[in-house]
C-alpha positions in Angstrom: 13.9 0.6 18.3 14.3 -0.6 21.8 17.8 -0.7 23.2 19.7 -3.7 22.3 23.4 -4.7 22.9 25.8 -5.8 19.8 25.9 -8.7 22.2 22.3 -9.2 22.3 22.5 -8.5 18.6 24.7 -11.4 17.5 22.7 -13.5 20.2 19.3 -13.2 18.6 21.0 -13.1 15.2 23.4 -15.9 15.0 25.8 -13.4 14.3 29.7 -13.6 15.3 31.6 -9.4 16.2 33.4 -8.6 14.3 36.0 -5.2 15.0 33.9 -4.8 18.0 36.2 -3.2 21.1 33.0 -3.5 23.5 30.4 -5.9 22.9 27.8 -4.3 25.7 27.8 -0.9 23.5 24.2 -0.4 22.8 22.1 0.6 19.3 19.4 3.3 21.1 18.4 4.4 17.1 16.9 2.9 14.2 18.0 0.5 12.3 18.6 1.5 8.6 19.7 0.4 4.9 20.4 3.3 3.3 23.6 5.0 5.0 22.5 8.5 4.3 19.8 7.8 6.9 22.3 6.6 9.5 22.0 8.8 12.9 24.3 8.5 16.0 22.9 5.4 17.5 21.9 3.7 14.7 21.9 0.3 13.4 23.1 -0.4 10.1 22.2 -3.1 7.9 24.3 -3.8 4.7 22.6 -5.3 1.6 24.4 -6.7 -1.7 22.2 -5.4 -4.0 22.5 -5.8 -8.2 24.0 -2.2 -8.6 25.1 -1.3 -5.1 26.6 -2.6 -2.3 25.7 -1.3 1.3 28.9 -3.2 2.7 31.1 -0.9 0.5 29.3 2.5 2.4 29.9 0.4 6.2 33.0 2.6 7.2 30.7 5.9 5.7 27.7 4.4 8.2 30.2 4.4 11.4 31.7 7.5 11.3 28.2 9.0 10.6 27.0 7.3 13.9 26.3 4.0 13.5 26.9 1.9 16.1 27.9 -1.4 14.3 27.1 -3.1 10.9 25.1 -6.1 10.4 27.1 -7.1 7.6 27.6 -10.6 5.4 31.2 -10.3 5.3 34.2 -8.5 7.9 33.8 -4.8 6.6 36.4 -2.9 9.2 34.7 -1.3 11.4 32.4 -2.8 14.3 30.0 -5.8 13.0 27.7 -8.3 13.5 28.3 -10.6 10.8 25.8 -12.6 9.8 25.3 -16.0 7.0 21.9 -14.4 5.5 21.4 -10.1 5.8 18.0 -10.6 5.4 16.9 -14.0 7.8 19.2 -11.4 10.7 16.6 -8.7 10.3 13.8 -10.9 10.5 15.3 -12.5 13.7 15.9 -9.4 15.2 12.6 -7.9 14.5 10.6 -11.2 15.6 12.5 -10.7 19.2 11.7 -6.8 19.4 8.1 -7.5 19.0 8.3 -10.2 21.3 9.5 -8.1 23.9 7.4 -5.2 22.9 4.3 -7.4 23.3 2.4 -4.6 21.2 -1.0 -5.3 19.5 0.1 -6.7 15.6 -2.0 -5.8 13.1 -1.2 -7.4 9.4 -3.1 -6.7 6.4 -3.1 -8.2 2.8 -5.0 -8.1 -0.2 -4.6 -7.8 -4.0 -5.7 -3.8 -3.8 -5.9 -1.0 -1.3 -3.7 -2.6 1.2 -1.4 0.3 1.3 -5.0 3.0 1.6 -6.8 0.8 4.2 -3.5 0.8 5.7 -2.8 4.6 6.2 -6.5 4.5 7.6 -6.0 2.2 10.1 -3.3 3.6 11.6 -4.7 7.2 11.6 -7.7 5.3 13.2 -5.5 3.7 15.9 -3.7 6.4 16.7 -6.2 7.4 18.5 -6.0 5.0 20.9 -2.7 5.2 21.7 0.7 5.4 20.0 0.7 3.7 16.7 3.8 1.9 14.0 3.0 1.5 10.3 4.5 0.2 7.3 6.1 3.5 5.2 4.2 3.6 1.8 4.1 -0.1 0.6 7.1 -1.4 1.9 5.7 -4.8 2.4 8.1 -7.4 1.9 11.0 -9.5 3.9 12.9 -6.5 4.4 10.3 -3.4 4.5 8.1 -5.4 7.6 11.4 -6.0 9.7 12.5 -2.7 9.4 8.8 -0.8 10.3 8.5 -3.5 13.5 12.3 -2.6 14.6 10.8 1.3 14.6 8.6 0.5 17.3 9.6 1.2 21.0 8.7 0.9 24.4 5.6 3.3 24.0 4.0 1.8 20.8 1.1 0.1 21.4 0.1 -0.5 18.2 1.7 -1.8 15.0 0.8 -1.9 12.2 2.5 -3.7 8.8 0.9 -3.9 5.6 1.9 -7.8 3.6 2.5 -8.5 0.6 3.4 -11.5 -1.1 5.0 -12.9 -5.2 4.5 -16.4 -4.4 3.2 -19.1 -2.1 4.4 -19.0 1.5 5.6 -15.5 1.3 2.8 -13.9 4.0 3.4 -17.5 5.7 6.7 -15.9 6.3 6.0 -12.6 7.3 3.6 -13.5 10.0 6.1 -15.4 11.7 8.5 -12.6 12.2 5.8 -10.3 13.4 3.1 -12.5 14.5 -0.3 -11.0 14.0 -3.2 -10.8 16.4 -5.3 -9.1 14.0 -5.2 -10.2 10.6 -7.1 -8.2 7.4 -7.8 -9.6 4.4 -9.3 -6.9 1.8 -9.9 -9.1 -1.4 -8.6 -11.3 -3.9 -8.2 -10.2 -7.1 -5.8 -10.3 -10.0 -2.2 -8.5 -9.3 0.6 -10.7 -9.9 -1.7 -13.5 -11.3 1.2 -14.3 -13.9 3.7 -15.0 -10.6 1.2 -17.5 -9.0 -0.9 -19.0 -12.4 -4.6 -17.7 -11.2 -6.9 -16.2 -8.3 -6.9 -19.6 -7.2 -3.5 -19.6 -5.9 -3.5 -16.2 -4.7 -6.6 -16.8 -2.3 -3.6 -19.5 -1.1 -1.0 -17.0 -0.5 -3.4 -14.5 0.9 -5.1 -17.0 3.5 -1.8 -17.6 5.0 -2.5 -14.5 7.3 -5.1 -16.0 9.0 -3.8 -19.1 9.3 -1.1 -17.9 11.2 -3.5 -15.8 14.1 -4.3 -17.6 17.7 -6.9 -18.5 18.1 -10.2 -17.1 19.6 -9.2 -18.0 22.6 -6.4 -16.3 22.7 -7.5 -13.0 21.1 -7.6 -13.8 17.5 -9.5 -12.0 15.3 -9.6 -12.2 11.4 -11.0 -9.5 9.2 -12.7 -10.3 6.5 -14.4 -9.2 3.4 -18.1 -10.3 2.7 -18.2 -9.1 -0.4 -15.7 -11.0 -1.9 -16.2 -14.8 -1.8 -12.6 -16.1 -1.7 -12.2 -13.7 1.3 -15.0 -15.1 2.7 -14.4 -18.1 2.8 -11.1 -18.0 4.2 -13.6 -18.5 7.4 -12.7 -22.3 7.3 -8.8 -21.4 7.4 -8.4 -19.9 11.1 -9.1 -20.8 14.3 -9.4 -16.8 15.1 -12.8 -15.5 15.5 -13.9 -13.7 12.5 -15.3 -10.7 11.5 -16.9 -9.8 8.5 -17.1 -6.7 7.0 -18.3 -5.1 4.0 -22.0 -4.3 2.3 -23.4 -7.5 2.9 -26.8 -8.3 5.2 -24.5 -10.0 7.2 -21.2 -8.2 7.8 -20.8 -7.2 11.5 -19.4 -3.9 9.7 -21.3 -2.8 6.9 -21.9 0.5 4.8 -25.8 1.7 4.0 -26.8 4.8 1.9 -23.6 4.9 0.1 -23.6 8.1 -2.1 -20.7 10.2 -3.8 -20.4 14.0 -4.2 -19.6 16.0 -6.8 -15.9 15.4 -7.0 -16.3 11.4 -6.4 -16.0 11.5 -1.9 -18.0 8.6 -1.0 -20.1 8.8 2.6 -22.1 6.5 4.1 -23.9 5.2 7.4 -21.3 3.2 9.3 -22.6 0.0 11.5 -20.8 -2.0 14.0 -22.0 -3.9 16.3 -21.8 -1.5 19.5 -23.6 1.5 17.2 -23.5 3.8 14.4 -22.2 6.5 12.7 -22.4 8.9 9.7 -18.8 9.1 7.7 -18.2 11.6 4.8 -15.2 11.1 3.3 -11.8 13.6 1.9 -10.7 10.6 -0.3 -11.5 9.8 -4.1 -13.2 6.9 -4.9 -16.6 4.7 -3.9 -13.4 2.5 -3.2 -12.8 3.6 -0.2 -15.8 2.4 1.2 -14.6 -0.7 2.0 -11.1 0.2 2.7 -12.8 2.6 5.4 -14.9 -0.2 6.7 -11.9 -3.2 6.9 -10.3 0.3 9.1 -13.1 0.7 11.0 -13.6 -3.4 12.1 -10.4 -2.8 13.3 -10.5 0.1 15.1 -13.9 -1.4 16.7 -12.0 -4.3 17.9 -9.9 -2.6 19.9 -12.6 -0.7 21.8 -13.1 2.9 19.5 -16.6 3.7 19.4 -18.5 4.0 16.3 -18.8 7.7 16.5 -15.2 8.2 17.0 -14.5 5.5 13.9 -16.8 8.1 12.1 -15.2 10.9 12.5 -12.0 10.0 12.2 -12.7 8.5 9.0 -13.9 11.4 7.9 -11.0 13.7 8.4 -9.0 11.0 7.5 -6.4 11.5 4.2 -4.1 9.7 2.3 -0.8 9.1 3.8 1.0 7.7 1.0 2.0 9.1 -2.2 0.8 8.7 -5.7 -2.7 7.0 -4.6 -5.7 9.2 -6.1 -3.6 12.5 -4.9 -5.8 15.0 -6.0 -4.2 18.1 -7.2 -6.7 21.2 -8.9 -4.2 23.9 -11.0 -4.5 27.4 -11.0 -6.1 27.2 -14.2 -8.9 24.8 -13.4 -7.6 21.3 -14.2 -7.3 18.6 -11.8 -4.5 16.1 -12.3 -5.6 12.8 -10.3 -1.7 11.0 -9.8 -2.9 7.3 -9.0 0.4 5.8 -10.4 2.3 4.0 -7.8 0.9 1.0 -9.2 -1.8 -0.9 -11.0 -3.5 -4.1 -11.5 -7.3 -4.8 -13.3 -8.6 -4.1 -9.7 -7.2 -1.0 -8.6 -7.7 0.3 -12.7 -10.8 -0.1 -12.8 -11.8 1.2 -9.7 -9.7 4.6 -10.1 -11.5 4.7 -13.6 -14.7 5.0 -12.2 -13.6 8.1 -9.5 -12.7 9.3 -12.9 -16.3 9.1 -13.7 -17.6 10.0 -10.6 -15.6 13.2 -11.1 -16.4 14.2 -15.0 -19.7 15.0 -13.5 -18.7 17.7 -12.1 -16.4 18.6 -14.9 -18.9 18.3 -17.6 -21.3 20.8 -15.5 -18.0 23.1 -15.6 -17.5 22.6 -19.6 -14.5 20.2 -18.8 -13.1 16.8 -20.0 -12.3 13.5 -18.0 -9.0 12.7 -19.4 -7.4 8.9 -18.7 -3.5 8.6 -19.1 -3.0 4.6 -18.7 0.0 2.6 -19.2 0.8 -0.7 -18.5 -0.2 -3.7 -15.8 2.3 -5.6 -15.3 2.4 -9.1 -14.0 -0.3 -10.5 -15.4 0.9 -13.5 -17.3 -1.4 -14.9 -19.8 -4.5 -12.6 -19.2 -2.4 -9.2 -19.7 -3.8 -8.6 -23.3 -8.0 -9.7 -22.2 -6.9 -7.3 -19.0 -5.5 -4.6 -20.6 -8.6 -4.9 -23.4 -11.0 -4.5 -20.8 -9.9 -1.7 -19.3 -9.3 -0.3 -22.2 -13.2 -1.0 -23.1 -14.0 0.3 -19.8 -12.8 4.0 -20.2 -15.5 3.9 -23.2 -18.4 2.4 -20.8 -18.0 5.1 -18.3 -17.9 7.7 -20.9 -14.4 8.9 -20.2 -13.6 12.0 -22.5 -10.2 10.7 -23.7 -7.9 8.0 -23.0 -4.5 8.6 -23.8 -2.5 5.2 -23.2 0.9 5.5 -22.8 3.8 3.3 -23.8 4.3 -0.5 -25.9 2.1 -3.4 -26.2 0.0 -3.5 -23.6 -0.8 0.4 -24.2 -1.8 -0.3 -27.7 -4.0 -3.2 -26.1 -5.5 -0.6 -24.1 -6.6 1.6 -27.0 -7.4 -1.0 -29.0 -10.4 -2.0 -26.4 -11.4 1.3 -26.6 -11.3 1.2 -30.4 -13.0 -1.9 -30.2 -15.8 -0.9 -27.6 -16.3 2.6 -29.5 -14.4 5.6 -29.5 -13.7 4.4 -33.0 -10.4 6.6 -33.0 -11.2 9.7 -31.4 -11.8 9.4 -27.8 -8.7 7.4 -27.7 -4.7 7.6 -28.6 -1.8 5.3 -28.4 1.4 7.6 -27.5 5.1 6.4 -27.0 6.2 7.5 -23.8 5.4 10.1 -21.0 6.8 12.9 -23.2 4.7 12.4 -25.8 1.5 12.0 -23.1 2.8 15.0 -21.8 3.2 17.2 -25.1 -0.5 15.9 -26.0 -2.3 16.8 -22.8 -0.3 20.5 -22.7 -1.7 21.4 -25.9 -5.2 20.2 -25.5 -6.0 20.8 -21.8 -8.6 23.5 -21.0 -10.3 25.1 -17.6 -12.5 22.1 -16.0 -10.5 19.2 -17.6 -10.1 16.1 -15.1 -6.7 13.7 -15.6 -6.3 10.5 -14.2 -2.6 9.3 -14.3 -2.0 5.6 -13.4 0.1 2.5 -14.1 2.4 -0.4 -13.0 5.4 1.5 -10.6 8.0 0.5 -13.3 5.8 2.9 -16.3 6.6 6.0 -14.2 3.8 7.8 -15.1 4.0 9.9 -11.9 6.6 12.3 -14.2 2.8 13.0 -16.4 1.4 14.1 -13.3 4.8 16.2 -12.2 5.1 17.8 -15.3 1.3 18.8 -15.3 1.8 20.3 -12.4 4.5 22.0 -13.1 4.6 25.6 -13.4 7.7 27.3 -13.0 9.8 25.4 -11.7 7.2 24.7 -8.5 4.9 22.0 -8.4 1.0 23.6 -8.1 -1.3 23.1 -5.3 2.1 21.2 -3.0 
């Protein structure tokens, strides 16, 4: 973070000192909310959560460092105390990035947002020093805290959105207004929270509505393949650019094609030329992930070569999203299960297929281990069904699905569409996936691993990979 007083602090913040003996002492580190990452220097920034209390770990963050606490309440040692934790962050990050007058990039969408993410920075950090969102920490407090990383030298940033309800993005964007704003699609994830795709095209579009205008160096990214993106056209006053597989797009994939282990490459057009990308990641996915990344990158001057290549030597930043892992023994365990929706499912199901090409030539198995989508109100059963009846379309060896209800609506699409029993099992919980897959994986076997964060299933894939004590292929 850029130097700031604890008077400048409270300024910006509302905030009153508290146990402060000199308000001119200055925070030179980052600000933090976890007090085992507190550093001399640091800010840190105490939350009441439903099982613990950062205020009760203040005196712990001072004597490790921290400067002063942005606190809710008088806590004993230096503070800025504040009427709302989480409005004082976004304050103080909205006046860092004013100061910083960096180039903001957001991105939403209901899938890939944290993949096309990790590629556009690795894209723009080429071009000079570049800020991103950590993983998928997306929300009112995860945005503040990547834009209070940045520093005099960043000259890009960029923060990945997300959004549970109607003004949420709108929100975002005005603590870390946006001169680029992506939107990847529009889709299904939390339709439960906001009652149909409808409403999230709503919440999305709020990124674009927030961007200056042409004019003033607005640009918004869109997708041309997906008509609600599309037409969030009439929303902004930005200029927009469209990108995807369409006639049209200003940045647009030909020749797609997949290798043997599911890597998609393709010819890449801009406007300003073209280039030939072949892809480390899994997934035809990634195609336009790669493309919203490169009508980015081409905005801000990189050449289409240099998109090319950097695409292809990008890899995936984040964990638990298609991390492709091959044991000793031959099997590859796929761990796609930081999250889920019908989206993001169905498109790791068919890298699954993509990949059980290859397997099948080697005498292997494409394996599936699904659990749960969560968030998806009245259409979780015809979602979970469909999936379920996907795994049988795309010839998936086995699905294995994993946990209650909407596991057992899962194999009962696959029941439904087929496997008539034995190309798919209901288990109870990741042990049980676990005991299954140890006693009937062989040499050449593919397993996909995904669900909603809150199934876990990430301990299938660690306990696959286990092997004596160590973790294979890390």
């Amino acid at each position: 973070m850029i130097a700031l007083s604890l008077a400048e602090i409270a300024a910006i913040t509302g905030g009153r000192p508290h146990d402060i003996p000199d308000p001119q002492s200055v925070v030179t580190g980052p600000v933090v909310i976890d007090s085992r990452q507190v550093r001399p220097g640091a800010l840190f920034a105490a939350f009441a959560g439903e099982r613990v209390d950062g205020h009760d770990f203040a005196a712990r963050a001072v004597a490790d460092g921290a400067v002063a606490v942005l606190a809710a309440r008088p806590v004993g040692v230096p503070a800025v105390v504040v009427d709302d934790v989480v409005a004082a962050l976004g304050r103080l990050a909205r006046a860092v990035v004013e100061r910083l007058g960096t180039t903001v990039v957001g991105l939403t969408g209901s899938a890939g947002k944290t993949s096309t993410k990790d590629l556009v920075a690795q894209l723009l950090q080429h071009a000079g020093p570049t800020v991103w969102t950590p993983g998928s920490l997306n929300n009112e407090i995860g945005l503040p805290l990547t834009a209070l990383s940045a520093d005099e030298e960043t000259r890009h940033l960029v923060l990945e959105m997300g959004a549970r309800g109607i003004g949420h993005i709108r929100y975002l964007a005005e603590l870390t207004p946006p001169r680029i704003g992506v939107v990847l699609n529009v889709g299904t994830a939390h339709v439960g929270e906001f009652g149909g795709r409808e409403q999230i095209a709503q919440a999305k579009g709020e990124l674009v509505e927030a961007l200056p205008d042409a004019e003033a160096g607005g640009v918004a990214v869109l997708n041309a393949d997906d008509p609600l993106v599309r037409a969030m056209s009439s929303r902004t006053k930005a200029r927009v650019v469209l990108f995807g597989e369409a006639p049209d797009a200003a940045v647009r994939a030909e020749d797609v094609r997949l290798d043997e282990r599911g890597r998609p490459a393709f010819t890449l057009h801009t406007p300003t030329g073209c280039g030939e990308v072949t892809m480390q990641l899994y997934g035809e996915h990634h195609v336009s992930n790669a493309l919203a990344a490169a009508a980015v990158a081409h905005e801000l001057g990189m050449p289409a070569e240099e998109i090319a290549s950097v695409l292809g030597g990008a890899g995936q930043l984040s964990r638990w999203r298609m991390e492709v892992t091959e044991r000793a023994d031959g099997v590859t365990i796929v761990n796609d299960a930081y999250n889920a929706n019908p989206e993001s499912m169905r498109a790791a199901l068919r890298a699954l297929a993509a990949m059980g090409e290859a397997a099948r030539a080697r005498g292997g198995r494409t394996w599936a281990v699904l659990g749960r989508m969560a968030e998806l109100g009245g259409e979780s059963l015809a979602e979970h069904d469909a999936v379920g009846r996907l795994a049988v379309r795309l010839n998936v060896s086995k699905l294995v699905a994993v946990g209650g209800q909407e596991a057992a609506w899962l194999q009962m699409g696959a029941y439904n569409e087929g496997s008539w029993g034995e190309e798919s099992v209901h288990v109870s919980d990741a042990q049980a996936a676990v005991d299954l897959l140890r006693s009937e994986l062989r040499p050449g076997d593919v397993v996909l691993v995904k669900a909603s964060r809150s199934v876990g299933l990430e301990r299938v894939a660690d306990a696959l990979l286990a092997v004596d004590g160590e973790v294979a292929g890390r």
